[in-house]
LUMVOZA-618416 format. One record per residue (C-alpha): residue in three letters; x, y, z. Coordinates in steps of 0.001 Angstrom, whole numbers, plus 500000, padded with zeros to 6 digits. Each point is the difference from the previous one (the first is absolute). Example, Ala and Ser with C-alpha at 12.3 -4.5 7.8 and 13.67 -1.06 7.14 Angstrom:
2
ALA512300495500507800/SER501370503440499340/
! end
This chain:
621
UNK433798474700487540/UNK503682499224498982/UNK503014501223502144/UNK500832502793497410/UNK496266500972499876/UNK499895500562503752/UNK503830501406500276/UNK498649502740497331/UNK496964500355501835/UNK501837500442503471/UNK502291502925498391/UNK503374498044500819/UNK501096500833496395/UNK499358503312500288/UNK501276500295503470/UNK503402498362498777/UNK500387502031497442/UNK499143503375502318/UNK502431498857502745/UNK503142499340497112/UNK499293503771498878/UNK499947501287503286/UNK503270498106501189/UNK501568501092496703/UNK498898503354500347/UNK501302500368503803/UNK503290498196499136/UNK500510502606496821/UNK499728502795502484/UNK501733498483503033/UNK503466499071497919/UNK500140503802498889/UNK499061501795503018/UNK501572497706502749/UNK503522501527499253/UNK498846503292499829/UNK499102499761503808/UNK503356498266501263/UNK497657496705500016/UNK502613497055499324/UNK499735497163497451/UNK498245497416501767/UNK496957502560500387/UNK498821498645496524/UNK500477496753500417/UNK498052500250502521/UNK497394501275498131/UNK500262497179497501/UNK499905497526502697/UNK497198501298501688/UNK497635499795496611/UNK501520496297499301/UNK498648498905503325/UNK496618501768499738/UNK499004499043496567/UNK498870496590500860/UNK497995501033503226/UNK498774502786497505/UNK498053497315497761/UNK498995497836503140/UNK498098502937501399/UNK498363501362496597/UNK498690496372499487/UNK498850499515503776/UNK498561503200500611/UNK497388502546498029/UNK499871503076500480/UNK496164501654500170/UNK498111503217500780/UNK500010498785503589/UNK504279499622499869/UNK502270497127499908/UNK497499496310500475/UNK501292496394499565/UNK498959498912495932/UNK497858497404501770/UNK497796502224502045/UNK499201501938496680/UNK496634498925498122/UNK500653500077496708/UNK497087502051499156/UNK501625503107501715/UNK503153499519499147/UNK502417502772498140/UNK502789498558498938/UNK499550501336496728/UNK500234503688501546/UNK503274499009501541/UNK501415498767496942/UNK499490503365497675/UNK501388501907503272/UNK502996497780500181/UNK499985500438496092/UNK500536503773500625/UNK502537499588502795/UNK501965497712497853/UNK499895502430497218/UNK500727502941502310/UNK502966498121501473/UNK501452499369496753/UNK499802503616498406/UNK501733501311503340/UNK502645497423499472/UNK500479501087496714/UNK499551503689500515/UNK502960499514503025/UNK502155498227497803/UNK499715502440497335/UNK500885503077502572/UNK502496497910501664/UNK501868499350496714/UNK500310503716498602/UNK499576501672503244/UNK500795498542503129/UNK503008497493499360/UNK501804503179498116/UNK499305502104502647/UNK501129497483503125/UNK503171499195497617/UNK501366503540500246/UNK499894500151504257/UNK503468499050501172/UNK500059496073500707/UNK499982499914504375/UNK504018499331500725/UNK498788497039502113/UNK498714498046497296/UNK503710499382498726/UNK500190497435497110/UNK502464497390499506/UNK502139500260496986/UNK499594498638496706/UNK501031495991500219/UNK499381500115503788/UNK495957498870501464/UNK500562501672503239/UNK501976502089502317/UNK501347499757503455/UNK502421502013502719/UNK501186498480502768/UNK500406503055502778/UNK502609498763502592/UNK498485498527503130/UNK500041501961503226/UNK502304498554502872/UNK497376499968502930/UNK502511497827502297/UNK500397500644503634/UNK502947502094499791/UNK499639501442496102/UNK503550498335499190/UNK498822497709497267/UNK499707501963496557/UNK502639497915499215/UNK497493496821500403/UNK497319501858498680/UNK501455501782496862/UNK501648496297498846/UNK496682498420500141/UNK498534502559498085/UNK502690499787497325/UNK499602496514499485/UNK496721500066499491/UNK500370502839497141/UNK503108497384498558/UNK496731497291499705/UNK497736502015498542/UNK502104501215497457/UNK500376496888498644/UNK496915499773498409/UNK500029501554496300/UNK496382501218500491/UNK499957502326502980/UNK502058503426500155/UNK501247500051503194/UNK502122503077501885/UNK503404499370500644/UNK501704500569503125/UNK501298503625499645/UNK496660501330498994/UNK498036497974502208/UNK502099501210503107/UNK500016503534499222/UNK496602499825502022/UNK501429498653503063/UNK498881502244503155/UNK497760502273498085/UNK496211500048500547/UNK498774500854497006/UNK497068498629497903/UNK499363496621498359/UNK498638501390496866/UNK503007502893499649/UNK502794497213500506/UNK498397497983497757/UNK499818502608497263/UNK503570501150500639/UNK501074496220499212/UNK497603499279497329/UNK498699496964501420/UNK495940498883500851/UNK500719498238503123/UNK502253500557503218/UNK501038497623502879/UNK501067501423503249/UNK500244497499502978/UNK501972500384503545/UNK502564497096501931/UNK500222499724503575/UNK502499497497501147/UNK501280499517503343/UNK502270497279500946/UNK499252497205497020/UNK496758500530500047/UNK498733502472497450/UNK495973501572498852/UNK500096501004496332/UNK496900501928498754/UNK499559500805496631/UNK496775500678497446/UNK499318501032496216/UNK498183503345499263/UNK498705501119496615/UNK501140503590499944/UNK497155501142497740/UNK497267499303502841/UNK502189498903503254/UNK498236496823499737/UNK501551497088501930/UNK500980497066497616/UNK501551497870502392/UNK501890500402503577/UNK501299497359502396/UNK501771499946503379/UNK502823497624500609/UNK501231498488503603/UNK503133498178498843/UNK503570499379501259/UNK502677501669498361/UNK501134496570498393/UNK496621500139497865/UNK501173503678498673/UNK500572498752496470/UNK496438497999500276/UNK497927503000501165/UNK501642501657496976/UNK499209497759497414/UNK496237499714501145/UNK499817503910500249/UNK501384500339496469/UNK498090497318498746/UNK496775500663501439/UNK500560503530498163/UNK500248498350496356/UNK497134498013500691/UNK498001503530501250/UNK501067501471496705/UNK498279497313497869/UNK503784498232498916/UNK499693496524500077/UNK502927498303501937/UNK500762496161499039/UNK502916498004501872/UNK502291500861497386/UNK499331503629500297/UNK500077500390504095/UNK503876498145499361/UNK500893502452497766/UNK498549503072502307/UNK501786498979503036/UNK503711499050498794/UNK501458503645500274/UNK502345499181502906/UNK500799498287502321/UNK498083497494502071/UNK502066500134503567/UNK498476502242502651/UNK503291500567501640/UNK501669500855496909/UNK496690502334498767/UNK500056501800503789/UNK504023500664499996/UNK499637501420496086/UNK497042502067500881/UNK502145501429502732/UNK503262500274498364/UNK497264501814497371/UNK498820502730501855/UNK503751501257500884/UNK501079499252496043/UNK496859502486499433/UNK501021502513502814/UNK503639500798498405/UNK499052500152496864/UNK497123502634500715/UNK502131502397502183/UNK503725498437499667/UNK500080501293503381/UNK500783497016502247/UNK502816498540498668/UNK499300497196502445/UNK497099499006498249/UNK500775498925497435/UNK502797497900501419/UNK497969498992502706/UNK497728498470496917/UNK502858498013499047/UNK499775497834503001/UNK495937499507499595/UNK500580499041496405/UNK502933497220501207/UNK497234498835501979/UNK497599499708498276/UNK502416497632497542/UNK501052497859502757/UNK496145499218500050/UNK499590499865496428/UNK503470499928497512/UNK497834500430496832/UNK497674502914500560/UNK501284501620497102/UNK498880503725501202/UNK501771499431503558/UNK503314499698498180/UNK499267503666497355/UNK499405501892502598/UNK502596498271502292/UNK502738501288497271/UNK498268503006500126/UNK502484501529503114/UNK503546498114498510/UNK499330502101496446/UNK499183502995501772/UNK503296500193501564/UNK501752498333497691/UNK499473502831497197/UNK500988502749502903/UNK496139501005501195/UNK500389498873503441/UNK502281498841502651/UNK500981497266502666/UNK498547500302503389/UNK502799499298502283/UNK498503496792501252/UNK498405498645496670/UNK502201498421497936/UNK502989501370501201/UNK503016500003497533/UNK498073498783497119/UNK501120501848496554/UNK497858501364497340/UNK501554497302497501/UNK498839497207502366/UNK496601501673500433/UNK499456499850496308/UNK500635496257499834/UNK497602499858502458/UNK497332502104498506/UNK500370497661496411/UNK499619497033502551/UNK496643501002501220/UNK499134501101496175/UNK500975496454498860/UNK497586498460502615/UNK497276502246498963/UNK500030499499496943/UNK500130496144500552/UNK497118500103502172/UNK497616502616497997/UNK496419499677500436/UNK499192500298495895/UNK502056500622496777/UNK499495503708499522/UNK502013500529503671/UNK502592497476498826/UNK500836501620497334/UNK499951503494501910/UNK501917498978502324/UNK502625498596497465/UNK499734503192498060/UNK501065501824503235/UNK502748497988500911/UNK501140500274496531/UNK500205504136500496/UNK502026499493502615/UNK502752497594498691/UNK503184500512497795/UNK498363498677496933/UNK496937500609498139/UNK500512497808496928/UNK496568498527501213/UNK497857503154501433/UNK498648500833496349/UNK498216496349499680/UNK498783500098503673/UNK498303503673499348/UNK498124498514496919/UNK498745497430501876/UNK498656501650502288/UNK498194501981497630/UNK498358497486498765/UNK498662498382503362/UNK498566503510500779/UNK498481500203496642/UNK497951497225500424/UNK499642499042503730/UNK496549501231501335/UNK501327502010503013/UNK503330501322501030/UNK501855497598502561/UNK500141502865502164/UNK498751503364499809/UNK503315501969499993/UNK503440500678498926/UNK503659498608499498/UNK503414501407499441/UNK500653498171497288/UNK496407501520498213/UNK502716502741499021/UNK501327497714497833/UNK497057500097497672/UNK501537502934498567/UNK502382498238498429/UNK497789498261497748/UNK498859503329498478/UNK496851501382498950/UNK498582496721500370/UNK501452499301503775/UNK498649502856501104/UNK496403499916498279/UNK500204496349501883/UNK500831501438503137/UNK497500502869499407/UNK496896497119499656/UNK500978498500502945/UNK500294502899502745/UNK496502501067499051/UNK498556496375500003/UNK501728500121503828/UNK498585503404500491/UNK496317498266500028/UNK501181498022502991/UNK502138502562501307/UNK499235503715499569/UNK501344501509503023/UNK503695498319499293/UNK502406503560499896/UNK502589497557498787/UNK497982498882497377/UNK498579502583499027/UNK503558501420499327/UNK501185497254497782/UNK496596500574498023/UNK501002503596499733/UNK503796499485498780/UNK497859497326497371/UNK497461502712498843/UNK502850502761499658/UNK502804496922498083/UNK496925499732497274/UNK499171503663499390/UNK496685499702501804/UNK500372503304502560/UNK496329500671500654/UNK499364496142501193/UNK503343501048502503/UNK499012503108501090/UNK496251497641501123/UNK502191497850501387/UNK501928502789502164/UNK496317501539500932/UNK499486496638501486/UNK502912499783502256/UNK498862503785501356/UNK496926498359501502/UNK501725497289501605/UNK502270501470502252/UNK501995502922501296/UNK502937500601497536/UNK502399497503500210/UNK503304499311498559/UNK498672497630496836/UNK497634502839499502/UNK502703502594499704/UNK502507497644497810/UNK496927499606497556/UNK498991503716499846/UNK503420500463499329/UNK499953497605497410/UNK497478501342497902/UNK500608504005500435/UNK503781498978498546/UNK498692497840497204/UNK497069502785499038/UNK502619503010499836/UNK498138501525503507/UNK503467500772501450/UNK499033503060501860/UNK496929498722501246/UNK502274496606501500/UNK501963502799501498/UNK497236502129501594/UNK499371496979502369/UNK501690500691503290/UNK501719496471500844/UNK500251497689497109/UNK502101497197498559/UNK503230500517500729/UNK502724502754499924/UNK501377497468496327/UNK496317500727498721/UNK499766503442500763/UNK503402500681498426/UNK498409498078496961/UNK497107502772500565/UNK501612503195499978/UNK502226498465496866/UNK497515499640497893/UNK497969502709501109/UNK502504502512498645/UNK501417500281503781/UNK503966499307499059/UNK501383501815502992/UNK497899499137502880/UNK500078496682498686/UNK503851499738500302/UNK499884502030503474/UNK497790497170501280/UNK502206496926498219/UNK503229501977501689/UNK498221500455503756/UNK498780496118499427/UNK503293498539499049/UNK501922501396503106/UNK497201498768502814/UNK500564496726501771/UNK496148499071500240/UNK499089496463499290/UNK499651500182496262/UNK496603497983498721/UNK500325498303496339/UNK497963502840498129/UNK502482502645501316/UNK502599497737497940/UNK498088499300497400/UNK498586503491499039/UNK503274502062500727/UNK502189498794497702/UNK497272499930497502/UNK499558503836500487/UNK503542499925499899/UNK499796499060497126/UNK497375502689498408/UNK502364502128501088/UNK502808498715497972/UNK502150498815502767/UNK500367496599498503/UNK503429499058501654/UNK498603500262503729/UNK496556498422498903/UNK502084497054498561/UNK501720499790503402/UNK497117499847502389/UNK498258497262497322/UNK503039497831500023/UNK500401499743504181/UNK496070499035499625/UNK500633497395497568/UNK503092498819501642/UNK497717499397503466/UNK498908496100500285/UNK497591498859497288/UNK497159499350502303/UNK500061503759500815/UNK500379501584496715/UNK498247498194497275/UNK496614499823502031/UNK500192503912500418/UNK501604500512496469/UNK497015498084498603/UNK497357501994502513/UNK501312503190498019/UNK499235498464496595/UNK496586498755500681/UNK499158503344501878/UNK501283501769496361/UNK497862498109497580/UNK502735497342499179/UNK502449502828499072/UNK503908500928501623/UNK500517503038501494/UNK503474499790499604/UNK502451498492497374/UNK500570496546500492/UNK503658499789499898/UNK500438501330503797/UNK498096497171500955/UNK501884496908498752/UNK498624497445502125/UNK496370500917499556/UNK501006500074496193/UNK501436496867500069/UNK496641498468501927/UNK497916501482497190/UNK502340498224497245/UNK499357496698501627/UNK496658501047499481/UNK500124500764496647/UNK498444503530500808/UNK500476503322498173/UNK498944502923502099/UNK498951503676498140/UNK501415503586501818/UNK497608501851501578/UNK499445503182498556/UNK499873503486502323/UNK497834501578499636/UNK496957498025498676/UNK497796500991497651/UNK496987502166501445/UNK497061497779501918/
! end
C-alpha cells in the first residue's frame, strides 16, 4: 500500500484538517474575548503558538496510534480485521464540519453583534495609544533619591532628565517631557492612572543611591496596560560611569520598545550635553537652585547662588551650550530691574554691564547648540532683546519651517521670543498654534504651556479649544498666577467683564481697572486708577501695561501717553520683550496707539511690521 493510501487510511488527513479548524476556531474566539477580560496581547499569541507547536505531534500521534472500542492502542497492535478506522474518519468528518459552522456562526455574531457592542465600552485609560506618526509611547517618572541621607534629588532628578533628553531623540517614540513627567514626583498613585493622565503605554520609574562615588541605580520598563515587566536592571557603578549607566538605561529602553538602534543612531541619542561629570554634577546643582527661584522667587539667594554652580560647571566644560542660557539667566533678570545684588555677589556691578554679560553667555549658547532648531531659538531670543531687529522677521520664518517639518519638538516647551510669532500674523500664530499642541503630547501638565496654547487658540478666534485648554490647567494644580493671567485673558477678549470681576483676587489692579471700564463701571474704575496711582507698592508690568490702557477707555489720553512713554523710554531689553508679551497675549493686535511708543515702533519698522488696533469691546463669543 502506497504512503498516501496508508496516510488516508491512518486518518492523518482528516486529523490535520480537524486540528486547523479547531485552532482557527479557538484563535477566532480568543482575539475577541481576551480584551474583554483585561487579558493582554500576548494571550493570543500564545494561543497561536501553542497550535504551531502541536500540529506536528498532532499527525505523529494519529498515524502511530488507533483508537478502538477498547481506547487509545498502538496501529501495530491492531489486526486489521477489527479495525475502525473508517468509524473514526466519518466522526472526525462531523467534528470537522461542526468546527467549521461554529467558526462561521461566531464570526457572523462577532461581526454584527459583538465587535459593535465591545466598540461602544469606553477604551480602559491604561491602554493609552501613541499618536499618529509615533510606534510607541514612554514616560520617564523621576527616580527616587534612596541615598543615606536623602540629599541627592539633585543626582537623581539629572539622571532622570538625561535619560528623557535620549529618548526623545528618536522620531518614533512619544516620550514625556520633563514638566509632565515630574509632576508625579512624591505621589503614590497608580501606574495605569499616570499613564493615562500622560497619554503614554509604558512608564519607567527607577531609584539612585549614591554614597561617596560609589552609586546603585535601579531602574525597569512596565507596560501600563498589564504592569508587565519589560525590562529592569540594577547598576553598581562609580559616579564617573554616570553618563554610561545612562546611555545603557536609555538604550536598553529603545531596544524594549522594538526600535532598532544602529551605531549611528546610539551617537545621535546621546549628544544632548555635555560629556564631563564634573561639569554635568556642578550644572545639575546650580539646576536645582535656577529651578527653586523661579518656582517661588522667594530666595533671592538662589538664584544667585546658581550663578556660581553654572561658572562651574563651565570651568569643567566652556561649550555646554545650556550651562551658559541659564547662566545669563540671573545677569538679565537684574539687568531689566526684576531682581537685585546680594551684598556679597557681584558687588558694584551695573545693570548695563550685566546685560553685556547676559548677550555673552547667549553668544556662547548659541555657538555651542545641540541642533539647528535651538540655534536658531536662541538667535531669535537674543535678537528680542537687542537694539535692532532688521533680522528677527527672517529668523521667525525659519524657525517655522524647522518645526514644520522636524519629527519632534527640540524641547517640549516655551520661549520668550515664541511671542514674536505674532508678528507674522495669522499665519505666525496658526504656526505657533501647531506647535504648542504637538508639545502638549509630550507635555500636558506644562501651566506655562498650556498658557501660550491658550493666548494661540484665543489670537485665531478658536475660544472653545481655549476654554479646553483652561479646563486643563484646573486639574493640574491649585490656582496659580499663569492660571489667573489666562482666565483673565479670555473673560476680557469674550466681553465676560463682570464675571472677570466677580473673582476675588485677579490680575492686577491695571486689569481690573480695564474690567470695570468696559463693564460700564466708569467711576469705580477711576476711584481704583486714583487709589493705585498714589500707593508706593512695587508696581508689576501688567499694572503698567493695563492702566494706561484703561486710561485710555476712559478718554484720558494725555496721562495714558505719559505712563507709555516712561515704559518705552526704560532700556530696550526691558520694554520690547514685555511690549511684545502684550501683543502676542492680544492676538497680534495694539492696545494702545503706537505713537507713545516710539522705540517699539521704530523696532517694528526695522521689521517691516504693520500692527492692527485692538478693538474694545469684541464682538460677542
Amino acid at each position: 500500500m502506497s504512503l498516501y493510501h496508508e496516510l488516508k487510511r491512518r486518518n492523518v488527513f482528516r486529523v490535520a484538517i480537524a486540528y486547523l479548524a479547531l485552532a482557527w476556531l479557538l484563535t477566532e474566539v480568543s482575539s475577541t474575548l481576551f480584551p474583554v477580560f483585561g487579558i493582554p496581547d500576548w494571550g493570543v499569541r500564545f494561543v497561536v503558538i501553542v497550535f504551531a507547536l502541536g500540529f506536528v505531534p498532532a499527525l505523529i500521534i494519529s498515524w502511530v496510534y488507533e483508537l478502538t472500542p477498547e481506547g487509545i492502542k498502538r496501529e501495530k497492535d491492531v489486526v486489521r480485521d477489527a479495525s475502525i478506522t473508517h468509524l473514526t474518519s466519518r466522526r472526525l468528518d462531523v467534528f470537522t464540519i461542526g468546527l467549521i459552522v461554529v467558526a462561521l456562526v461566531f464570526i457572523v455574531a462577532d461581526r454584527f453583534w459583538l465587535s459593535p457592542r465591545l466598540a461602544e465600552q469606553p477604551a480602559a485609560p491604561a491602554e493609552a495609544a501613541a499618536p499618529v506618526g509615533y510606534t510607541n509611547s514612554v514616560a520617564v517618572l523621576a527616580f527616587d533619591d534612596l541615598s543615606p541621607d536623602g540629599d541627592q534629588a539633585w543626582f537623581s532628578d539629572g539622571l532622570t532628565e538625561e535619560i528623557i533628553n535620549s529618548l526623545a531623540q528618536l522620531p518614533e517614540l512619544k516620550v514625556t517631557a520633563r514638566t509632565s513627567a515630574f509632576h508625579f514626583k512624591g505621589l503614590e498613585l497608580p501606574i495605569p492612572e499616570i499613564a493615562a493622565t500622560l497619554g503614554v503605554a509604558h512608564i519607567v520609574e527607577g531609584s539612585v543611591r549614591r554614597a561617596g562615588e560609589r552609586m546603585r541605580v535601579t531602574a525597569q520598563l512596565i507596560k501600563a496596560a498589564d504592569g508587565f515587566n519589560l525590562w529592569s536592571e540594577t547598576y553598581d557603578r562609580s559616579t564617573d560611569d554616570v553618563f554610561a549607566v545612562q546611555e545603557d538605561i536609555a538604550a536598553n529602553i529603545a531596544t524594549a520598545l522594538d526600535i532598532y538602534l544602529d551605531e549611528a543612531r546610539r551617537e545621535e541619542m546621546f549628544q544632548t550635553g555635555t560629556r564631563n561629570v564634573q561639569a554635568y554634577e556642578a550644572y545639575l546643582r546650580g539646576r536645582l537652585l535656577w529651578t527653586e527661584w523661579h518656582t517661588t522667587h522667594n530666595d533671592l539667594g538662589a538664584i544667585w547662588e546658581s550663578q556660581r554652580w553654572f561658572e562651574r560647571a563651565l570651568e569643567y566644560d566652556p561649550e555646554f551650550a545650556q550651562a551658559h542660557l541659564d547662566h545669563g539667566d540671573a545677569y538679565f533678570h537684574y539687568a531689566a530691574g526684576y531682581i537685585e545684588l546680594l551684598p556679597d555677589a557681584y558687588a558694584g556691578m551695573t545693570p548695563e554691564a550685566a546685560f553685556k554679560l547676559f548677550l555673552q553667555d547667549y553668544d556662547r549658547a548659541i555657538e555651542f547648540a545641540n541642533n539647528e532648531e535651538l540655534r536658531v531659538l536662541y538667535q531669535a531670543e537674543r535678537t528680542l532683546y537687542s537694539e535692532d531687529w532688521s533680522g528677527f522677521r527672517p529668523l521667525l520664518n525659519k524657525l517655522v519651517k524647522i518645526r514644520e517639518t522636524s519629527a519632534l519638538p527640540a524641547f517640549a516647551g516655551t520661549n520668550q521670543s515664541d511671542t514674536a510669532f505674532a508678528f507674522l500674523g495669522r499665519s505666525g500664530i496658526e504656526s505657533n498654534y501647531r506647535y504648542y499642541k504637538k508639545c502638549l503630547e509630550h507635555n500636558p501638565l506644562d501651566l506655562t504651556l498650556l498658557y501660550w496654547a491658550t493666548t494661540s487658540a484665543m489670537g485665531l478666534g478658536e475660544y472653545n479649544e481655549a476654554a479646553e485648554f483652561i479646563k486643563q490647567t484646573e486639574g493640574i494644580s491649585a490656582t496659580t498666577a499663569p492660571q489667573i493671567w489666562i482666565r483673565f485673558l479670555f473673560l476680557m477678549q469674550t466681553g465676560r467683564y463682570d464675571e472677570f470681576l466677580n473673582f476675588p483676587d485677579v490680575a492686577s489692579r491695571g486689569g481690573r481697572a480695564l474690567a470695570l471700564v468696559l463693564a460700564g463701571r466708569q467711576d469705580e474704575a477711576r476711584a481704583l486708577i486714583e487709589e493705585a496711582l498714589q500707593e508706593e507698592k512695587p508696581r508689576t508690568w501688567s499694572f503698567y501695561i493695563y492702566l494706561p490702557v484703561a486710561l485710555k477707555q476712559l478718554g484720558e489720553t494725555e496721562q495714558a501717553t505719559e505712563i507709555f512713554r516712561a515704559l518705552d523710554a526704560l532700556p530696550h531689553y526691558s520694554s520690547m520683550a514685555f511690549f511684545t508679551l502684550m501683543i502676542s497675549d492680544w492676538g497680534g493686535h495694539l492696545l494702545w496707539d503706537l505713537e507713545w511708543t516710539p522705540n517699539f515702533a521704530a523696532r517694528l519698522v526695522e521689521m517691516g511690521v504693520e500692527l492692527e488696533p485692538y478693538e474694545f469691546p469684541p464682538p460677542a463669543k
